[in-house]
Structures are given as C-alpha cells and as structure tokens.
N, C-alpha and C positions, 0 to 999 in steps of 0.2 A: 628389627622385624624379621621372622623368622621365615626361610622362604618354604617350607612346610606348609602345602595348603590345611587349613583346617579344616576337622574331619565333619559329613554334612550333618551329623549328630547334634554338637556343639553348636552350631550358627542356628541349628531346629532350639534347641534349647536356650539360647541367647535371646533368638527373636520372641521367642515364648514368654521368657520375662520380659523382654521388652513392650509386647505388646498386654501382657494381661497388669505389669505395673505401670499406669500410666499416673498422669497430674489429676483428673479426674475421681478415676475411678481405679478399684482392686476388684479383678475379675476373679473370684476365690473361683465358683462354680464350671467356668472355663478349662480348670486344670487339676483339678482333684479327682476328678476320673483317672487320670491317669492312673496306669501301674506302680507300685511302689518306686522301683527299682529307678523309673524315670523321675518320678516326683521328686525322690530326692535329690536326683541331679538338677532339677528344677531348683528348689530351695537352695542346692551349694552354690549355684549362680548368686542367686539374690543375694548370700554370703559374701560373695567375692565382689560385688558391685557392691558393697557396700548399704543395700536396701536393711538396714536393722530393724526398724521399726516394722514395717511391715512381716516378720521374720519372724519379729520376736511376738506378733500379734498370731500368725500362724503354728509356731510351737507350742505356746501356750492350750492351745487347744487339745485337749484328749486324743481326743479319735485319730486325729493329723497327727501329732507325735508316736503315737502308738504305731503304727505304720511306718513311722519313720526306723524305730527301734527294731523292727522285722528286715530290715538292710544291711544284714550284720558284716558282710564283708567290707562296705564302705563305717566301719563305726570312727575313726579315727577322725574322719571330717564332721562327724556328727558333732564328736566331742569338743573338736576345733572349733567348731561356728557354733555352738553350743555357749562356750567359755565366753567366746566373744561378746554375747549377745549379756553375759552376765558382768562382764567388765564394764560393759556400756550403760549399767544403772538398770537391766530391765530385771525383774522379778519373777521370770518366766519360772525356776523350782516351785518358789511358791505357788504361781499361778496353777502349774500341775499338781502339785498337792492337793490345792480345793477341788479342783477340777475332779481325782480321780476320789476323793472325798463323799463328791455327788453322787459319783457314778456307783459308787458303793452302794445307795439309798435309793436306786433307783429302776431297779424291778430289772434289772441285763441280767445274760444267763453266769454262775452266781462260777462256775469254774473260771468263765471267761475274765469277770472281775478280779479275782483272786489273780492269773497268770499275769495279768497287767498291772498288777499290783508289784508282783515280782521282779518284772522285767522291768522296768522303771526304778526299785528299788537295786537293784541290781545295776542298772545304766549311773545310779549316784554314785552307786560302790566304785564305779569304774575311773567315774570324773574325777575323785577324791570329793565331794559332796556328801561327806559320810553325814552330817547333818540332817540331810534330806532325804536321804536313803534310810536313815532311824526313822523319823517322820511318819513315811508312806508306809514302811515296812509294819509301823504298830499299827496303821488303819488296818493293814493286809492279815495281820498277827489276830487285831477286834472281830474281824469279819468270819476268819476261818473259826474263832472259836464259838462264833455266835449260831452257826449252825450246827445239828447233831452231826457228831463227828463218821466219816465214813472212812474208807482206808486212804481213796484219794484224798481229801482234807488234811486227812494228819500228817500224809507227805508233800503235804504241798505245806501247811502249820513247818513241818520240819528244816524244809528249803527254806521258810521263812525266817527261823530262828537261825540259822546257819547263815544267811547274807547279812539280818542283823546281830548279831555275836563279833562279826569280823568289823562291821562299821562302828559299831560302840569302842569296841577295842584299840583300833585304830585311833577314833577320835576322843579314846583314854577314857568316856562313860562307864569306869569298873562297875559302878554299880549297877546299872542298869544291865549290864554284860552279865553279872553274875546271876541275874534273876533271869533272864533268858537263857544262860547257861543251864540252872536245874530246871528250867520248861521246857527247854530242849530233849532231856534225860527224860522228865517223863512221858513225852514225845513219842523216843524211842520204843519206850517199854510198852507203851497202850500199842506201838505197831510190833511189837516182839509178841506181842499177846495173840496179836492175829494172822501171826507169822508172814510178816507184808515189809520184813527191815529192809530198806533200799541198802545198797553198799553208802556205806556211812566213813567212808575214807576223806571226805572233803569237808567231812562235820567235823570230825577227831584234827583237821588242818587248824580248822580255826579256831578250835578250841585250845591249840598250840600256841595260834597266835592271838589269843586272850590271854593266855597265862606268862608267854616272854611279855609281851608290852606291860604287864604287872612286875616283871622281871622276877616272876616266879620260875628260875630256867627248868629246875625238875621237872617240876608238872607239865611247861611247855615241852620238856624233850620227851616224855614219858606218852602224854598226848601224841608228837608226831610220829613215833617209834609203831604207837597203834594202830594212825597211819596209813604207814607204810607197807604195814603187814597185811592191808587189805586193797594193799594197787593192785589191780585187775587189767589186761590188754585193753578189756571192751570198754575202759573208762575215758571220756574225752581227752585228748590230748594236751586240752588247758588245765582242766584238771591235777593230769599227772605232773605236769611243772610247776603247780601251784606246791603239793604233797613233798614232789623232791626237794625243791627249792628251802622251801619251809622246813623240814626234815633237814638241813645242811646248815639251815641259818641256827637252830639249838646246837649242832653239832660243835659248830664254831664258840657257842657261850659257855660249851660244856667240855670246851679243847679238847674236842676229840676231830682234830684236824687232816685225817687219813681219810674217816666218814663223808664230810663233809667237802671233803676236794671231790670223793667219788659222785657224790648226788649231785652237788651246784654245777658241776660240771657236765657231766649228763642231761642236766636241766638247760644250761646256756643252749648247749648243741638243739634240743627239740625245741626249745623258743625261735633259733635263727631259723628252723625249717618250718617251723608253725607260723611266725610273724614278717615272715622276707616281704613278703607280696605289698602288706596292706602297712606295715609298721606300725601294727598297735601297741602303744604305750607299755602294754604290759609285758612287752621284751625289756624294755628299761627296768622294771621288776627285778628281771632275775637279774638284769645287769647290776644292780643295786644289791643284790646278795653275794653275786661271786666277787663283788668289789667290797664287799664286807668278809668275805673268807680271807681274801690276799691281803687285805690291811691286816687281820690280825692273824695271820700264819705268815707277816715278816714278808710278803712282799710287797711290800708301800708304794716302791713304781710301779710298780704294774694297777696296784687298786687305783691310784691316780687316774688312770688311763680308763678302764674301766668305769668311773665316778662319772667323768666326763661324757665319755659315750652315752651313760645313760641321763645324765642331763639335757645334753641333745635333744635326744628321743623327747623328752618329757616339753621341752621348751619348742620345739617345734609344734608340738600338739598346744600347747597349754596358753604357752607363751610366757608369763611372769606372776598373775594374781590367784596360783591354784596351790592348794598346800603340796601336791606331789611334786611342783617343782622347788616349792620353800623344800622341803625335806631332802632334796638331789642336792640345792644347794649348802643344806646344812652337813652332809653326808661330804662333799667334796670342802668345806672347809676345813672340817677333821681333819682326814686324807690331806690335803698342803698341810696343815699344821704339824702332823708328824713326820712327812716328808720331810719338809724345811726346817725341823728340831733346830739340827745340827749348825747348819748357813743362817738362820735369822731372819731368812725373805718368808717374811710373814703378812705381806701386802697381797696379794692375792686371796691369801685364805680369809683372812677379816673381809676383804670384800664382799666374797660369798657368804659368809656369816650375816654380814648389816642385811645382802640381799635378800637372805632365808628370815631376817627376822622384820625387816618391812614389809615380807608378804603376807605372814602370818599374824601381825598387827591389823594388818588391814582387812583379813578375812576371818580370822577367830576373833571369840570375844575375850575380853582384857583380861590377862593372868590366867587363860588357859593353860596347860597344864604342858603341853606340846614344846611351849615356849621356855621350859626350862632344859631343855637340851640344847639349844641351840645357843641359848644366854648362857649355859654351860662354858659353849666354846669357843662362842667369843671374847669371856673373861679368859681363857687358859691363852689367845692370841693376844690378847691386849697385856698381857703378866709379862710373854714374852718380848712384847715391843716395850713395854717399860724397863725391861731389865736390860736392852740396848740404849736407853737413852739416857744412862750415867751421867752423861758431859752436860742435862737438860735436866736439871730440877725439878724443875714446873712441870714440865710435859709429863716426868717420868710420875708425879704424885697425880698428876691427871689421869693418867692410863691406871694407876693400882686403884682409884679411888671408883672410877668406873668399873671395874673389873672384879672389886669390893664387891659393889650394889649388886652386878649381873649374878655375881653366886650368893650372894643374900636369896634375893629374888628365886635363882632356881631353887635353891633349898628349901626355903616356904612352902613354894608349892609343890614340889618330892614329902613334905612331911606331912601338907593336907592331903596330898593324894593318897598317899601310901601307910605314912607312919615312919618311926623312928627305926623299925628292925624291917629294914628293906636294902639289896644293894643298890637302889639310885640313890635316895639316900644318902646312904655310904659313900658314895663316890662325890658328892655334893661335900659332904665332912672334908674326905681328902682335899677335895680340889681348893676349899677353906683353907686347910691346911699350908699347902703349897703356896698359895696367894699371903697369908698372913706369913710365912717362911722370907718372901721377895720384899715383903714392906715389915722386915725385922720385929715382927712381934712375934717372939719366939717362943711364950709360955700358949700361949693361945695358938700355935701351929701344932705344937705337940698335942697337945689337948687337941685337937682337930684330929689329927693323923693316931690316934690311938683312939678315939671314936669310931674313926673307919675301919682300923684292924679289926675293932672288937668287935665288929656289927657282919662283916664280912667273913669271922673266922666263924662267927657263929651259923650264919647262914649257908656257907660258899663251902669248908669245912680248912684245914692250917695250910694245906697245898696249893689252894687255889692260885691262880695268875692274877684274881685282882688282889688278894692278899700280897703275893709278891709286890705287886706295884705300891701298894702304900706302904709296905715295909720298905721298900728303897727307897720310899721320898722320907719314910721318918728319920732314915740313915744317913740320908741328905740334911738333912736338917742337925742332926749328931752332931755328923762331922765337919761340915761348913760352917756351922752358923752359932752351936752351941758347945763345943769344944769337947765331944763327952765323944772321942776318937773310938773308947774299946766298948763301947754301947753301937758307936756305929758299926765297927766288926763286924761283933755280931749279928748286926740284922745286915749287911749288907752279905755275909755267907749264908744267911739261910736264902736272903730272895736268892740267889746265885744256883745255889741247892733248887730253887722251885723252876727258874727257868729252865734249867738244864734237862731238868722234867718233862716240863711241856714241850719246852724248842728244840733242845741239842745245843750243841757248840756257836751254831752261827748265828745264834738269836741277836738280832741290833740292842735289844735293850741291854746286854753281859754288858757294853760298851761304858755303861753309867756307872755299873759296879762296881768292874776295874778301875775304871778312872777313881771312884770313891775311895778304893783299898788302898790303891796308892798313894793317894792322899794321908788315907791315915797314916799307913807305915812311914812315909816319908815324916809327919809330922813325930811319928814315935820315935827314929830314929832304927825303926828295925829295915835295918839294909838287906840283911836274906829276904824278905815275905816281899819290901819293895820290888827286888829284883825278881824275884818269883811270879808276880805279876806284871809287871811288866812286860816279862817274857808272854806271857798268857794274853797279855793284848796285842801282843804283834802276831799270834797263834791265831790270834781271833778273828786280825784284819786279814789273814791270810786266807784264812778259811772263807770269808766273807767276800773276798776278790775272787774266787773259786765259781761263786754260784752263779749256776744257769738261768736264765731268761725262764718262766713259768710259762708253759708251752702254750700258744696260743688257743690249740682246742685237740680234741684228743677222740677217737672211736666212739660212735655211738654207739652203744651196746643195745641189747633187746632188755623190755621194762624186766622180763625172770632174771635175765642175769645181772644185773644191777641189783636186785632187792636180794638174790642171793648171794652177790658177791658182800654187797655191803653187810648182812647179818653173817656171813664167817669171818669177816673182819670187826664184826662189836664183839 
C-alpha cells in the first residue's frame, strides 16, 4: 500500500461510483450532469472496478459516448475500456451503429449528425475497428449526399471518403476502396469548381496507402510524393506524422532508403513530442514504420527493438484480441525470423506468428485476406525449423507439410484478391518455391521461383531487390539441389550486381551469394574464382564488424526544411 495519500478527486470519484452503482439500483440521472472531462473519469473507474455491464449499457448509448469522444487527451483509456468491454462478448460497435442510424432519421440539426458521424467513424479508425468505421462512415457517406450539396457538405462528404478509403484499405475492401476512391476525386472537383479545396495532403496519404496495401508501390509512392508537396506548418501535428511517415514507408518499397531515413525519422522525433503525455497507440504507428525502414535498410537489430517497443504500446492499450496488435505481432515475427536466419532460434518468432494468427482467427472472418501474410510467415519459420530437424523424420515432414498448406492458403487468397500479375502474389510463387526446394521437389521449385521472376521483372522492372531475392533462391536451388553450378553463376552474379545497387558492400544478404559461388567454384574445381571470393567474404565480414549502431534519434528539423531537404535529395 502506497503511503501517498490519495488525491481528494479520486476518493470524490470512487464514492460516486460507489454510490450511484448500487445492488438495487443505477442512478444514470445522478451523474450525467456532470462535465465531460469528470464523467469520464467517472466511467474509467467503473472500468477498473470491473462494473462491464453496466459500462457497456452506458456506451452504447449515443449521446453518452459522443461526449465521451470530445475527451481527446484522455483517448487511450477510452480505447482500453473500450476493447475490454468488446473482449467481454458486448456488442457495444454495433450497438452504436444503430443507434447513430436513428439519430440520422431523426429531425437533429443535420451538421451536427454528419460530425458525429465522423468522429465515431474516425474513433473505429483508431481502435483498428475498421469494420465498423466502413459501417457508420457509409450511413455518414448516405446522408451527406441525400442533401443538396453545399460547400460545407462536400467537405465534410470529403473527410468522409478520406477516413473511409484508409479503413477499406487497411481492412484489404479493394473494392469498395476503389469506388470511394473515384467519389473522392469527384468530390474534389465539385469543390475545385467552387474554389473551396481544403488542403488535400492527408487525402493524397491515404490514397498512398490504398495503393501500397494493393501493393501497387508506384501509385502509392507517386500518391505520397503529392503529399508531401502540400505539408503546410498550419497542418495538425498528427497529420504531418501521418504524411511523413507514410511518405517513408513507399520510400522503403521503392529503396530509396536516404528518403525515407530522412522522413520516418523526423516522424519518430514529432510523435515522442506529440504522444509522451497521454501514449497514444498511434506513436506505435510510426514505431512500426521506422522498424520497417531498419529491417529492410539491413539493420535487423535495431528493427527488432523497435518491433518490440511498438508492441508494447499497442498491448498495453489493446491488450491481445485487436488486429493492431495481431499485425505488431506479425511484424515482429518477420523481424526474429530474419534476425535468427543465421543461429536457427526460431522459437520466438513462430510464437508471435501462432499469436498474430489466433487473433486474427478470432476477429476476422475465415480466409480474410489479412491472413495471408502472416500464414506467409509462419510457413518461412516452420521450413526453417524443419530443415534443423534432419535427425527427426517425422517432425521434419510435419513441419514442411504445414508449412505446405500455410502458402497454399496464402496464395489463394493473393490470387483472389489481386490476380496473378501482382507482387504479393509473386512473392507467394517464391516462397512456394523455396518450400518445395527444402522438401526436394525440385521441378516444381523451379517452376515456382521463375513464376516470381517473371511476375516481378515485369512489374518491379530487372533491378529490383525483390528480383534479386528470388533470383538467389533460384540460384540456390542450381546450385544445391540440382547440380546446374554454371546457371547458378549466373544468377547468383547478377543478384550480387543488384544488391550492391541498392545496399553497398555491407549488405547481410552478399553473405548467401558468396557462400553460393563458393560453392560452385569449389564444386568446378575453379580454385582462382574460389579463392577470389572467398577473399570477398572475409572483405565483407570485415566491413560488417565496422558498422555503427543506427543512431538512436537525430535533430528535429522544421516541416520547410525537411520537405526541402528531402526533394533536393529525390
């Protein structure tokens, strides 16, 4: 027990629920007068005591949540006793959904419906509820367009399409994203006409990130670049994190990895000053993109670390049953999986895998679309613990045979989603590939792994880095498995040629290469080229024992010169 009296706020607030929840009776009318700001400390009590039902009888209600949502510096706890109340079997989205349904049809002043409409829509976005946030967002979508349009309507119509575009997106809806996409556009144009265009920098975000989660990277980089060109000082501060951040995460798919150190990095720094106080979730955000910069600009310790933190963040709020913390944990078993390549300790990261795919089992519906990333990666961990289990037969055909099914499974659903000329897709082919490579079916890896070239050269264009990567595993497959040493050469000098492109000298993946070439030469019997690299791998690990620690955080800049340093560096 703490010897800190408690403050006389707290015991006012304590007794208040105490006394207006009794066995009897729920005194609503007692305390609904109050101020926002108290009420809601009123309700996080009945949170922390454990009152749900009653809780969840009060959220449900319109009016009373709505007020709740006007509390924004406490939103964190909202979203926490929020989840809870949803873990616990109550229906309270729904509940709100009819509710503000009603209220739509029911003669309220008709802006005021609309902004509620919003903010509720908006409070889903937040939760990861993108479900429910499409939902409310089309009643909000029906109603603005059921009245003649004025200039406030069509930017409120606008906001609307802009919160729903990123929730469809997100929750992989392409279709329905695409048709809010051109009603968006002609949105714009009807307020272009009446010269009334709000700055449209946080439309053109999400219309970036509708086009990566299609993993259309041009469009999505093309998108954030437009952006970027219209950050403005006078634009909120979440805002401009949202824009950077997003703007860094294409820069990364588009290895343009100078870009995108300068923005996510900038971005971390105004989230820790934006989000210290209150730790909303949405610091874990960016944490989730600079730990997607550093994984794939080669520094895999450090994203680890990163992964983690924002895990944290998200499990503290959330706690286990919300897709933003299934997707931290699918994000951090990547991150161990290519950490641990090399050592084998691939128990960790399967963990996080099974936990990222038991959550999203239990909260999406069956063979959603989501769930083929993550079943991605837990066949690529499961390949690798079957290929430690040589001395174990059994186990070892158990682990390929699962790990079989898991890229079956994602692949189906990458082909219904997207089609055959898409890089997820492609990378589904590969990962086929590799898998049928470890359980020696070697006509049907090849055939895999020259699927994904051709799909990737066509899209991506010969240079690319996912190029290089399935050309070293075809190379791998050459020279290991089907004895075709001077086919492997070759392709293991050109991926070599592409990395050295994107990375430089210290890239960790040269590491497969080498080992590769060596391999051949040695089996050729060509002792110069063996010796040749060989030398080049001990150049390599030299260079590699060299590099500094990724600096923890670095000057914040002002938003002019950030946006101008970054366009003299594209």
């Amino acid at each position: 027990m703490s010897n800190v009296p408690r403050q006389l706020y707290d015991i006012c607030i304590a007794v208040a629920v105490s006394d207006c929840v009794t066995v009897c009776k729920f005194y609503k009318k007692d305390f609904r007068g109050l101020p926002n700001n108290v009420l809601f400390d009123f309700y996080y009590k009945m949170f922390t005591e454990k009152r749900l039902c009653l809780l969840a009888v009060e959220f449900s209600e319109l009016e009373v949540f709505t007020r709740m949502l006007a509390v924004k510096h406490k939103r964190p706890k909202l979203l926490k006793s929020f989840q809870f109340l949803i873990d616990h079997g109550s229906v309270v989205c729904e509940d709100l959904i009819g509710s503000y349904e009603k209220y739509t049809r029911g003669g309220a002043d008709l802006h005021h419906v609309v902004d509620v409409g919003l903010r509720l829509g908006s409070f889903f976005n937040e939760g990861g509820w993108y479900n429910h946030s499409i939902k409310v967002l089309n009643v909000t979508e029906a109603l603005c367009k059921k009245h003649k349009p004025d200039v406030y309507l069509l930017r409120k119509l606008l906001d609307c399409y802009h919160k729903k575009i990123y929730a469809e997106a997100i929750y992989c809806e392409f279709v329905s994203a695409e048709a809010t996409f051109r009603s968006s556009q002609e949105t714009v144009e009807d307020l272009k006409k009446l010269n009334a265009l709000p700055n449209l920098a946080s439309l053109y975000t999400n219309y970036s990130v509708y086009y990566t989660w299609r993993s259309e990277y041009d469009e999505g980089f093309r998108w954030a670049i437009e952006a970027l060109k219209l950050l403005k000082n006078d634009l909120p501060t979440r805002v401009i994190i949202e824009i950077l951040r997003q703007t860094a995460k294409t820069c990364v798919v588009k290895r343009r990895f100078n870009l995108a150190g300068l923005l996510v990095r900038q971005a971390v720094n105004m989230a820790q000053e934006l989000y210290k106080i209150d730790q909303h979730p949405r610091y874990s955000d960016t944490l989730i993109d600079y730990g997607f910069y550093l994984l794939n600009s080669d520094s895999i310790h450090e994203s680890v670390k990163i992964y983690k933190k924002a895990l944290d963040i998200r499990k503290e709020v959330f706690e286990r049953n919300n897709i933003h913390v299934a997707l931290a944990h699918e994000d951090m078993a990547y991150a161990l999986y290519v950490h641990e390549y090399s050592s084998g300790r691939f128990t960790s990261a399967r963990d996080h895998s099974e936990k990222s795919i038991r959550i999203m089992d239990n909260i999406l519906p069956r063979d959603h679309l989501m769930l083929s990333s993550v079943k991605r990666v837990k066949a690529l961990i499961l390949e690798e613990q079957a290929l430690d289990e040589a001395h174990n037969p059994k186990l070892q055909d158990s682990f390929l045979k699962e790990a079989e099914q898991l890229h079956k499974t994602a692949l189906e659903l990458s082909l219904k989603a997207f089609g055959e000329k898409n890089v997820q897709t492609a990378k589904h082919y590969g990962n086929m590939g590799r898998l049928y490579q470890s359980m020696k079916r070697n006509k049907e890896a090849e055939l895999m792994h020259l699927r994904a070239i051709a799909i990737k050269e066509e899209l991506l264009g010969k240079e690319d880095y996912e190029v290089g990567l399935s050309i070293g595993h075809l190379a791998s497959l050459y020279n290991y498995h089907m004895k075709r040493h001077q086919d492997a050469e070759k392709l293991y000098m050109r991926s070599i040629e592409i990395n050295l492109n994107l990375f430089g000298e210290s890239y960790s993946g040269l590491e497969y290469d080498y080992r590769g070439l060596i391999n051949v030469y040695s089996t050729l019997c060509d002792v110069h080229s063996m010796n040749l690299y060989s030398q080049k791998m001990r150049e390599w690990r030299d260079i590699r024992s060299k590099i500094k620690p990724v600096a923890e955080k670095e000057q914040t800049l002002p938003l002019g010169e950030i946006v101008d340093k970054f366009f003299s560096m594209y």
